[in-house]
VEXMIVO-654112 format. One record per residue (C-alpha): x, y, z; residue number from 1; residue in one letter. Coordinates in nm, 3 decimals. Layout:
        u        v        w  sefi  fike
        X        Y        Z   NUM     A
...
END
This chain:
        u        v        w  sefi  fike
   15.278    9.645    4.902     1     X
   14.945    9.544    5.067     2     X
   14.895    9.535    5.486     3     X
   14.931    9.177    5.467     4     X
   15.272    9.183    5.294     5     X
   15.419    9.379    5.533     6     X
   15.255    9.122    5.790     7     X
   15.351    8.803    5.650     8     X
   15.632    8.878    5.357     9     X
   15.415    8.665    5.138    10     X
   15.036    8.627    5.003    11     X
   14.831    8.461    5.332    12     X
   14.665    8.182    5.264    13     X
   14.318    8.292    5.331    14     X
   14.374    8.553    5.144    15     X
   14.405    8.340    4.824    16     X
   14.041    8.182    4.978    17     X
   13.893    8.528    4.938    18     X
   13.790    8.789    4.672    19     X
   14.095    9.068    4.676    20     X
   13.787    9.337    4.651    21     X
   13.572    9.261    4.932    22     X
   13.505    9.457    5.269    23     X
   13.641    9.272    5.517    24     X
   13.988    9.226    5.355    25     X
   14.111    9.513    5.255    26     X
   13.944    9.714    5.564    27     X
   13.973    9.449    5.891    28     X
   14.009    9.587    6.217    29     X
   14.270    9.325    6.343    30     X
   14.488    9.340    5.982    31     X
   14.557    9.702    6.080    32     X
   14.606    9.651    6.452    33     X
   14.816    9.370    6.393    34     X
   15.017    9.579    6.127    35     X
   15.019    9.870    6.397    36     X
   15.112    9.683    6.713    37     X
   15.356    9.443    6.553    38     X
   15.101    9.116    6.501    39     X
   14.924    9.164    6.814    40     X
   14.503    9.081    6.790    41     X
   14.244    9.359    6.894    42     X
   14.203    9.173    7.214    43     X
   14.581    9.117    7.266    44     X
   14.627    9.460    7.250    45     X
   14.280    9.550    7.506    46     X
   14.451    9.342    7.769    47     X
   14.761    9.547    7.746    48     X
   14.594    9.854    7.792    49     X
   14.387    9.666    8.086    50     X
   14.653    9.585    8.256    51     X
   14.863    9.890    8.216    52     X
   14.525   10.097    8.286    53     X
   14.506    9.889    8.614    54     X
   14.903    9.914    8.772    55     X
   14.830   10.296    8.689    56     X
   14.544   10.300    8.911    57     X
   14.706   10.120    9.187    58     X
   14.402    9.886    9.241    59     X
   14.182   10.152    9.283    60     X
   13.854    9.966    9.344    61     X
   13.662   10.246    9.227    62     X
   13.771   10.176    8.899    63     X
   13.748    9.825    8.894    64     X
   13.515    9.797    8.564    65     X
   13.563   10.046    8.364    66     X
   13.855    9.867    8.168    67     X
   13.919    9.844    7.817    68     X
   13.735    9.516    7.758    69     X
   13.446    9.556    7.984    70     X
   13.388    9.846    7.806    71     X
   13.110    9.595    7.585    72     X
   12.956    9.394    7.865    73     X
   12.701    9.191    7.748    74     X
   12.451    9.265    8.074    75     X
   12.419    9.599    8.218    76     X
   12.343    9.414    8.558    77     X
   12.725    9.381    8.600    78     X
   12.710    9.740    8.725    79     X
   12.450    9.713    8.962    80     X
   12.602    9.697    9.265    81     X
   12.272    9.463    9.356    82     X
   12.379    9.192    9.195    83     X
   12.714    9.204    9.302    84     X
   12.769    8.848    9.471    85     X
   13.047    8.945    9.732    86     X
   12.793    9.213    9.845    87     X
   12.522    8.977    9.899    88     X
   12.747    8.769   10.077    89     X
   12.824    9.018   10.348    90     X
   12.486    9.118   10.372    91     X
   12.340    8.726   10.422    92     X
   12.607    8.726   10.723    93     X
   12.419    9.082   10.830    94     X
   12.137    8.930   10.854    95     X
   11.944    9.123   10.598    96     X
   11.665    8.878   10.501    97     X
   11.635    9.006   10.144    98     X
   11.946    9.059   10.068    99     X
   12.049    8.752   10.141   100     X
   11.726    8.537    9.933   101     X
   11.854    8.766    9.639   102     X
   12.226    8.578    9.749   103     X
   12.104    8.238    9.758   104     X
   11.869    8.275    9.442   105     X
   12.205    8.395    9.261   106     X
   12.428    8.126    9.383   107     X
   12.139    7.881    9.303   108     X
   12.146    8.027    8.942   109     X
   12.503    8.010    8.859   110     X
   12.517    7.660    8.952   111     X
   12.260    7.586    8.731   112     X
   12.405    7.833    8.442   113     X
   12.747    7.715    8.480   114     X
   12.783    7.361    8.253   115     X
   12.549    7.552    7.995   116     X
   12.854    7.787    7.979   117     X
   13.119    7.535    8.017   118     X
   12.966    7.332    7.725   119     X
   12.923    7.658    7.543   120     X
   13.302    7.750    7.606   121     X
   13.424    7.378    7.509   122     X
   13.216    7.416    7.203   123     X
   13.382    7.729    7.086   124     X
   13.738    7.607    7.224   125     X
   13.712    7.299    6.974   126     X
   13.590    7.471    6.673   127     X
   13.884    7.712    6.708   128     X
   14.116    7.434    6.769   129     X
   14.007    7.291    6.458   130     X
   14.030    7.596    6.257   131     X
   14.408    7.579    6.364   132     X
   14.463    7.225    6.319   133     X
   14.263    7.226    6.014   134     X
   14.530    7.533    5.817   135     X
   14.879    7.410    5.871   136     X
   14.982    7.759    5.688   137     X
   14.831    7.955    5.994   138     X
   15.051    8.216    6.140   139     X
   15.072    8.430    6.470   140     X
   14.769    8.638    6.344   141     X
   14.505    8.315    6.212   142     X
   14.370    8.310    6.552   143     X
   14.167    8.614    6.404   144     X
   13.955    8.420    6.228   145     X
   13.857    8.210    6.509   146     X
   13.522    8.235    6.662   147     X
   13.532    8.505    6.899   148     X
   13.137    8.603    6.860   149     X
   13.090    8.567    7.272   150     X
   13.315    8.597    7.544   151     X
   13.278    8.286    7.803   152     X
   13.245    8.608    8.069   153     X
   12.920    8.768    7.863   154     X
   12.813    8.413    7.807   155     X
   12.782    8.355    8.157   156     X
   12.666    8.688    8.266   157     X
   12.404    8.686    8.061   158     X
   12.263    8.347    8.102   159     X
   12.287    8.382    8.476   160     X
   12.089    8.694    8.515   161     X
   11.852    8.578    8.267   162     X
   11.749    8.235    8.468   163     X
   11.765    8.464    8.796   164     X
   11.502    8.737    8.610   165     X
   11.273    8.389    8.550   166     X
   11.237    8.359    8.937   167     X
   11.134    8.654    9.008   168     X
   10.798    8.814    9.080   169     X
   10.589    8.949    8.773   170     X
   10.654    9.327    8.898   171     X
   11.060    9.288    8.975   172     X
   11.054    9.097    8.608   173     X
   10.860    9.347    8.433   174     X
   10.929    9.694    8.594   175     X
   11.294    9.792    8.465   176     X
   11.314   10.116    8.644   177     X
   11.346    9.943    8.998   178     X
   11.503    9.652    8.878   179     X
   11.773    9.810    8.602   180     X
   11.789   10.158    8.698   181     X
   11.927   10.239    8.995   182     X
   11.646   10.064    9.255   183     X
   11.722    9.978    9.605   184     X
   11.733    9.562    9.699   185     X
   11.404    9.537    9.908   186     X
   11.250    9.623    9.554   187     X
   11.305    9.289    9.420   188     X
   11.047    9.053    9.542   189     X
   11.068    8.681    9.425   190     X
   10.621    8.612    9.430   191     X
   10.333    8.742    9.375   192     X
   10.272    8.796    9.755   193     X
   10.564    8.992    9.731   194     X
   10.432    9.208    9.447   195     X
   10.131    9.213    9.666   196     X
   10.303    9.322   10.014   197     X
   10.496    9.547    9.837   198     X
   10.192    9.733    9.655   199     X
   10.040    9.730   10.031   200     X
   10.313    9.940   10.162   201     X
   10.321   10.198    9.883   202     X
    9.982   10.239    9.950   203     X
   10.014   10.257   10.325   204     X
   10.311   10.547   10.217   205     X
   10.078   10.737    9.990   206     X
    9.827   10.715   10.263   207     X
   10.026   10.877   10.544   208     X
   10.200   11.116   10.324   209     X
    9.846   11.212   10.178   210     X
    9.734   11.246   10.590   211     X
   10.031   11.423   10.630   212     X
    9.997   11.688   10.404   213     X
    9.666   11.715   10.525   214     X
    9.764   11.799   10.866   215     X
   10.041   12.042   10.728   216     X
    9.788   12.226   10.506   217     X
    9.515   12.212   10.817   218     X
    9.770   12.349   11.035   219     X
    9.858   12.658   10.767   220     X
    9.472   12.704   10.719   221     X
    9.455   12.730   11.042   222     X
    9.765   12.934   11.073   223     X
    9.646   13.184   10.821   224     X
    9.275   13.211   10.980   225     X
    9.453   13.310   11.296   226     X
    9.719   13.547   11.162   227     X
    9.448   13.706   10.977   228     X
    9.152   13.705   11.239   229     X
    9.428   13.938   11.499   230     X
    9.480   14.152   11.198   231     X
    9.128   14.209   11.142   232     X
    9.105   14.243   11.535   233     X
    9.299   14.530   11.551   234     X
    9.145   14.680   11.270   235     X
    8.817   14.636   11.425   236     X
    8.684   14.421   11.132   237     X
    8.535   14.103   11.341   238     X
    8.445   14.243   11.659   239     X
    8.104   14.039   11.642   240     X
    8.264   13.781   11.809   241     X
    8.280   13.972   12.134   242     X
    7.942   13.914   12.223   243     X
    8.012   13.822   12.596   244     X
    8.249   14.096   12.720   245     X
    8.115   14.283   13.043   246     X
    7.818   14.306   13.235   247     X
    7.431   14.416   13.172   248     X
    7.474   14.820   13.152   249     X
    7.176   15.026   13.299   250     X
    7.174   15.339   13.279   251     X
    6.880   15.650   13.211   252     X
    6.860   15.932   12.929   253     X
    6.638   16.219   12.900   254     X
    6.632   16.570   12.702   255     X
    6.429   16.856   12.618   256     X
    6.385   16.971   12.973   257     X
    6.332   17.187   13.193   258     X
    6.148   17.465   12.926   259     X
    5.975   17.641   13.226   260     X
    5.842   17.638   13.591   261     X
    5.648   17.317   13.577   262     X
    5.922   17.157   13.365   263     X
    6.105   17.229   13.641   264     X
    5.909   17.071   13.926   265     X
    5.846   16.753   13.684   266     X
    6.230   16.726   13.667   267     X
    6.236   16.731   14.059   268     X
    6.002   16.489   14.085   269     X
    6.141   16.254   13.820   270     X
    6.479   16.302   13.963   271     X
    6.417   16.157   14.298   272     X
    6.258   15.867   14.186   273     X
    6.613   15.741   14.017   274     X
    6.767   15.472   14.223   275     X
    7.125   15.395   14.193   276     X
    7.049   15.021   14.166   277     X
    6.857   15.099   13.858   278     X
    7.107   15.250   13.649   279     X
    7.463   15.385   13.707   280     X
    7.415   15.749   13.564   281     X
    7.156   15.971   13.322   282     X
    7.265   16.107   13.015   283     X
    7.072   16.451   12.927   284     X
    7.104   16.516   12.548   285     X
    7.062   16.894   12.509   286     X
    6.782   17.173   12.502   287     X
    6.752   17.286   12.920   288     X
    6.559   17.548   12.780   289     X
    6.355   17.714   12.476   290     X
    6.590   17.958   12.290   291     X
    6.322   18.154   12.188   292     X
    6.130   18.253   12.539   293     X
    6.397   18.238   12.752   294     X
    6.629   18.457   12.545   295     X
    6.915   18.175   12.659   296     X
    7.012   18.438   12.953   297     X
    7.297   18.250   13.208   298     X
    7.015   18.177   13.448   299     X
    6.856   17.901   13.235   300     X
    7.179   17.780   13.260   301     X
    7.221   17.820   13.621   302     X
    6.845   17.692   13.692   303     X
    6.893   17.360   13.506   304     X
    7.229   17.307   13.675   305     X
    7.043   17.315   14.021   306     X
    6.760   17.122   13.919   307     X
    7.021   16.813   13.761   308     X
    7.239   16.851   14.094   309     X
    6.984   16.709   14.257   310     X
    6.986   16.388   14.092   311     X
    7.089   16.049   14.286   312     X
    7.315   15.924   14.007   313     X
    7.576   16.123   13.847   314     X
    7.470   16.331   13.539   315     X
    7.652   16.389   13.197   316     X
    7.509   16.709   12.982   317     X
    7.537   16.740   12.611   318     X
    7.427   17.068   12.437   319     X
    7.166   17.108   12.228   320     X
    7.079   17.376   11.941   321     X
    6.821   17.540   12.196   322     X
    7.164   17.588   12.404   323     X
    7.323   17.784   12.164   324     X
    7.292   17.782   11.747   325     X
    6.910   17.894   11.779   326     X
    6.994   18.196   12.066   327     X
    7.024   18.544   11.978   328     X
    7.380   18.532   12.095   329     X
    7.520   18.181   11.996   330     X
    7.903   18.274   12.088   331     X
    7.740   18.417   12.439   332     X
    7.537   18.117   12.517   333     X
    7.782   17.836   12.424   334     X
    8.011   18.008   12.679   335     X
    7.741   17.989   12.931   336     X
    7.648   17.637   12.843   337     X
    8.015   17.564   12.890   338     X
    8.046   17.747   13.240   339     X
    7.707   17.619   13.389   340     X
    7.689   17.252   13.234   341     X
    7.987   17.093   13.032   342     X
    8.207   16.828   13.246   343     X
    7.882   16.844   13.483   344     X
    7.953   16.456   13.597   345     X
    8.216   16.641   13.815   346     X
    7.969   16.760   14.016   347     X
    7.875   16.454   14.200   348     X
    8.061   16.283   14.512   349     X
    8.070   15.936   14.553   350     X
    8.164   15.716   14.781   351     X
    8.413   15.454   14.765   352     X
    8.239   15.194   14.638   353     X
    8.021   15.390   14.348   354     X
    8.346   15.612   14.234   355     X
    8.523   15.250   14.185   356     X
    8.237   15.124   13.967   357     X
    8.201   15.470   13.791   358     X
    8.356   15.461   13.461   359     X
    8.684   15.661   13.400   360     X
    8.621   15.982   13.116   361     X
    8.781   16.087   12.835   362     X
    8.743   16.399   12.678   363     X
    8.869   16.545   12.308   364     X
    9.149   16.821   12.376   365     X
    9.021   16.990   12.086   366     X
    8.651   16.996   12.189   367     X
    8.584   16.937   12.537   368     X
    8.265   16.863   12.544   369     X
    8.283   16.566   12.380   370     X
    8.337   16.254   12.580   371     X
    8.363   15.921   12.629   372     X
    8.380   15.621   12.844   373     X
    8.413   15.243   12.862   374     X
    8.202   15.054   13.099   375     X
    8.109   14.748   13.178   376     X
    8.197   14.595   12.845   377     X
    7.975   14.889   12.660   378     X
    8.168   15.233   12.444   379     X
    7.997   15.507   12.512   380     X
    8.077   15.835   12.256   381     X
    7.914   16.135   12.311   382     X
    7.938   16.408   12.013   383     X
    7.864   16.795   12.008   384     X
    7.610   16.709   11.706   385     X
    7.300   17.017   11.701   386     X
    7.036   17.052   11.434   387     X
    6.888   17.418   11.405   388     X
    7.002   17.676   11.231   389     X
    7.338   17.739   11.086   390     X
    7.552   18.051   11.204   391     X
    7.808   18.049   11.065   392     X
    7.934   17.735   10.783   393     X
    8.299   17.785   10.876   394     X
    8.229   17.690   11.254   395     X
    7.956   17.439   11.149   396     X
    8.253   17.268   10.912   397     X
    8.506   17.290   11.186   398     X
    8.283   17.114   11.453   399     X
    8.207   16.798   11.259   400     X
    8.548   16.765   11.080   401     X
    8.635   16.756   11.515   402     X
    8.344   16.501   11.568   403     X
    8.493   16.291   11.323   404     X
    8.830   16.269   11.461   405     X
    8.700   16.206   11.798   406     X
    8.508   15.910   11.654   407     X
    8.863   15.781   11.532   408     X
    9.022   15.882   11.878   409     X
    8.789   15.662   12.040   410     X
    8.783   15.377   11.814   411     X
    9.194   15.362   11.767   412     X
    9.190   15.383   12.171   413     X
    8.949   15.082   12.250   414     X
    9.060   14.719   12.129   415     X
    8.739   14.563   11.973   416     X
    8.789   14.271   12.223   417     X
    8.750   14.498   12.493   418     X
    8.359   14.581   12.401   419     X
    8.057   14.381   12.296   420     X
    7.882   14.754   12.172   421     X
    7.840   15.130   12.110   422     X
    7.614   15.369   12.184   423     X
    7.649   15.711   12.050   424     X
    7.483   16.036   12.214   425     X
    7.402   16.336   12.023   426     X
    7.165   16.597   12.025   427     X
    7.107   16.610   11.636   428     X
    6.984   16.304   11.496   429     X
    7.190   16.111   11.175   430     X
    7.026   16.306   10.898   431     X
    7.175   16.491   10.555   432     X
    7.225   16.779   10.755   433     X
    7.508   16.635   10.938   434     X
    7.592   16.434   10.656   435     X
    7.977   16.525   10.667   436     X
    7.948   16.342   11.011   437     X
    7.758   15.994   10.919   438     X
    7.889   15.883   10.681   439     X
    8.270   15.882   10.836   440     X
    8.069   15.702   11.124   441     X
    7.853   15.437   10.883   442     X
    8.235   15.347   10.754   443     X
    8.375   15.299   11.068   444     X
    8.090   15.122   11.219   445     X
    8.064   14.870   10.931   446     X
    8.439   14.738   11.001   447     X
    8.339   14.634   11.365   448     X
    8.034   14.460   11.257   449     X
    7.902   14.570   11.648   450     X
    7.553   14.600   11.766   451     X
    7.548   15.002   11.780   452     X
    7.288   15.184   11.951   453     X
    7.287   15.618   11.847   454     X
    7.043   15.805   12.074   455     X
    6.917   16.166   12.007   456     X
    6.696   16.423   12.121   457     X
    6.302   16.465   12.062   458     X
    6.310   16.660   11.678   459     X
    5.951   16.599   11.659   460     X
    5.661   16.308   11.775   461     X
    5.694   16.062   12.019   462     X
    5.942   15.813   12.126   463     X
    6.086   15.614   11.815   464     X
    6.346   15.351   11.746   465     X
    6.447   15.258   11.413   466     X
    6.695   15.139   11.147   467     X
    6.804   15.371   10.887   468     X
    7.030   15.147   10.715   469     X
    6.937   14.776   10.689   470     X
    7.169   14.715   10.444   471     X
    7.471   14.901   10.509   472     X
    7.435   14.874   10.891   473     X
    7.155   14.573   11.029   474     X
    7.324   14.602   11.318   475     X
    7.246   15.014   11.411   476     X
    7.018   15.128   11.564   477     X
    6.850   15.496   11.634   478     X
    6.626   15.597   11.936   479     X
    6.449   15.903   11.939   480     X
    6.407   15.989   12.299   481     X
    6.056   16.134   12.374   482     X
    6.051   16.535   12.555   483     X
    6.202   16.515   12.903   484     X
    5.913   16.738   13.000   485     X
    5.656   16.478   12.836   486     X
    5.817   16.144   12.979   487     X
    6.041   16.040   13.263   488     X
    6.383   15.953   13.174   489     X
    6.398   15.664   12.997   490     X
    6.582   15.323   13.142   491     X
    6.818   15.178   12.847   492     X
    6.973   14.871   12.931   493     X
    7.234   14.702   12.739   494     X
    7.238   14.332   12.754   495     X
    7.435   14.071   12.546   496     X
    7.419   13.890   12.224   497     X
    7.348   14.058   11.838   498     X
    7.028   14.302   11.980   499     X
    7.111   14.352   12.270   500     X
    6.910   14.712   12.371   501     X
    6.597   14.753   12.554   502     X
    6.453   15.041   12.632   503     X
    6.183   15.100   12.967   504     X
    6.034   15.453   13.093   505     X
END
């Protein structure tokens, strides 16, 4: 029994009009659905399921095309909720200008689509009605093989978009991922003055986004250079660009005196001519006497003292290795150094208005005669640093390792922003043989990138300022301080800007 004897009880007539062993007989879609769903046609049986599909959904509008039948549109614009005509209608009554040309372009098309569809579906209407008229043996399922090629639905959905594509601009014609794919309705421009307005403001948009990510990265640059420059501020690695802190420091230094009598009436004599206006204090950098004539007895010690009590301006005293290392009793003679001459700015009484002005000292716990200050914008470190001979390597270890750590002290205690420069004071000038000393201080120093000034006592010829490290350190510089008992103290004065030492005796 073949599927169409069990449709029709008999050999169809079309069937007789066909070859038994072709395709389309013996394997039709609609012979088996109609043998399945008791003679009902492929679309028949898509409406069912429409309409059962829609009472199940309650006329949920969210579902409102994804039926059966519409499941083979023949445009994909009847998804696109931009050419939806019931939303362009609302939207003309909005007022949205472009919403509502895209409404009257679309009811201008339809009207001009809609007799090429009507003639289209009379055309197909009376070739099927022929078909039927033409086979008086037709039955319930004959309708199959009338022509059902286009539905008068994709007919006019097609044609209609079409004609409306033809008015648009070149770009909304052309560029299917605004116009098909998901793009927004002020896309769709209807000239090339649209294209061209359109192209304007995505430039305009590219431009301020472009500025604005300028600014943003600017403002991160600058951001970063901040965050960065108060790290390095704390860490002492920019202080060049405190070159204005403070006032112009003036202030005296002398050393290598008095050695005997007449050392001691030049002293006198040099003493009184120091004016307070000239410099706020003098700085004497070791040796009050010669180790090896004077024995370094306690009344060298005493003598000096006398002699530097006289001076107008307070007085700070450093030792030297004629003080101590070189004497025949260096234990002895440090003590009497210590008794006669260390914390000797104490000495002095000022009055009101010079003990305001006088700076406030610190002094290591560890080693007390080391000291230092901050005035007028200026750090002054002073360091128990002798040349001479070693006694013992121990002690001479020891001493540095605690002139290092005072350097630190001082350093970690003082904000660079607080000074514009150093100056160091030390007997012993920055040579190999307290090598263990400079080059903890060249590292330090480098970081602050600060004009440094490191005075020392007379080791030998005249007066002399130099650089010993141009490369490491352009910005340090050395004084050798002529023989107190050759020259008057000397005036330093410490101005502003990268060089900002001068030196006058």
């Amino acid at each position: 029994v073949t599927m169409e004897e069990m449709e029709y009880g008999e050999t169809s007539p079309m069937q007789k009009k066909r070859s038994a062993g072709t395709w389309g007989s013996r394997y039709s879609i609609d012979r088996h659905m109609m043998a399945l769903h008791g003679g009902l046609s492929t679309k028949q049986v898509l409406s069912n399921m429409d309409r059962e599909h829609y009472n199940n959904l309650n006329k949920n509008k969210g579902f409102e095309n994804t039926s059966a039948t519409t499941m083979y549109k023949t445009s994909p614009h009847e998804d696109d909720a931009r050419w939806n005509v019931t939303s362009g209608a609302r939207s003309s009554v909005g007022g949205d200008s472009n919403r509502s040309r895209i409404w009257n372009t679309w009811v201008a098309t339809v009207r001009e689509t809609m007799s090429v569809v009507m003639d289209k579906i009379s055309v197909v209407d009376k070739k099927n009605t022929r078909y039927v008229n033409d086979n008086p043996h037709a039955t319930l399922g004959s309708h199959r093989y009338a022509d059902h090629s286009s539905s008068p639905k994709g007919i006019f959905t097609g044609m209609a978009v079409t004609k409306f594509l033809d008015k648009l601009s070149p770009r909304s014609r052309n560029d299917a991922e605004r116009n098909l794919a998901g793009g927004h309705e002020d896309d769709v421009n209807f000239s090339a003055t649209d294209d061209y307005i359109y192209d304007q403001k995505l430039k305009r948009k590219r431009m301020l986004s472009m500025i604005l990510l300028l600014l943003v990265g600017m403002a991160a640059l600058v951001g970063i250079i901040v965050g960065v420059s108060k790290v390095r501020n704390r860490s002492g690695e920019i202080g060049a660009s405190y070159m204005d802190v403070g006032e112009t420091v003036h202030f005296f230094v002398t050393s290598d005196v008095p050695f005997n009598t007449a050392d001691e009436t030049k002293l006198s004599r040099d003493l009184a001519k120091l004016r307070p206006e000239d410099g706020d204090f003098l700085i004497h950098l070791g040796d009050v006497g010669d180790a090896a004539v004077n024995m370094c007895t306690v009344g060298v010690y005493q003598d000096a003292a006398a002699l530097l009590k006289e001076s107008p301006i307070p007085v700070f005293v450093l030792p030297g290795n004629n003080d101590w290392n070189d004497c025949p009793d260096p234990r002895s003679a440090l003590n009497n150094w210590m008794d006669e001459l260390n914390r000797f700015e104490e000495n002095f009484d000022l009055n009101d208005e010079d003990a305001d002005n006088f700076p406030s000292v610190r002094r290591q716990l560890a080693r007390n005669e080391n000291f230092s200050f901050l005035h007028k914008g200026v750090l002054f470190i002073a360091f128990h640093l002798v040349d001479g001979r070693v006694q013992s390597e121990s002690e001479w270890s020891l001493r540095i390792a605690q002139d290092v750590a005072w350097m630190d002290e001082v350093l970690n205690a003082h904000g660079v922003e607080e000074y514009r420069a150093i100056v160091i004071m030390a007997h012993a000038a920055p040579t190999s043989k307290i090598g263990d000393f400079v080059w903890p201080m060249k590292e330090s120093l480098s970081k602050l990138q600060k004009p440094v000034l490191y005075l020392h006592a007379n080791d030998g010829g005249g007066m002399l300022q130099y650089t010993p490290y141009p490369e490491e350190l352009p910005r340090f510089s050395v004084v050798r301080m002529e023989k107190g008992y050759i020259a008057p103290p000397t005036q330093i004065t410490v101005a502003h800007g990268p060089r900002p030492f001068k030196y006058h005796y």
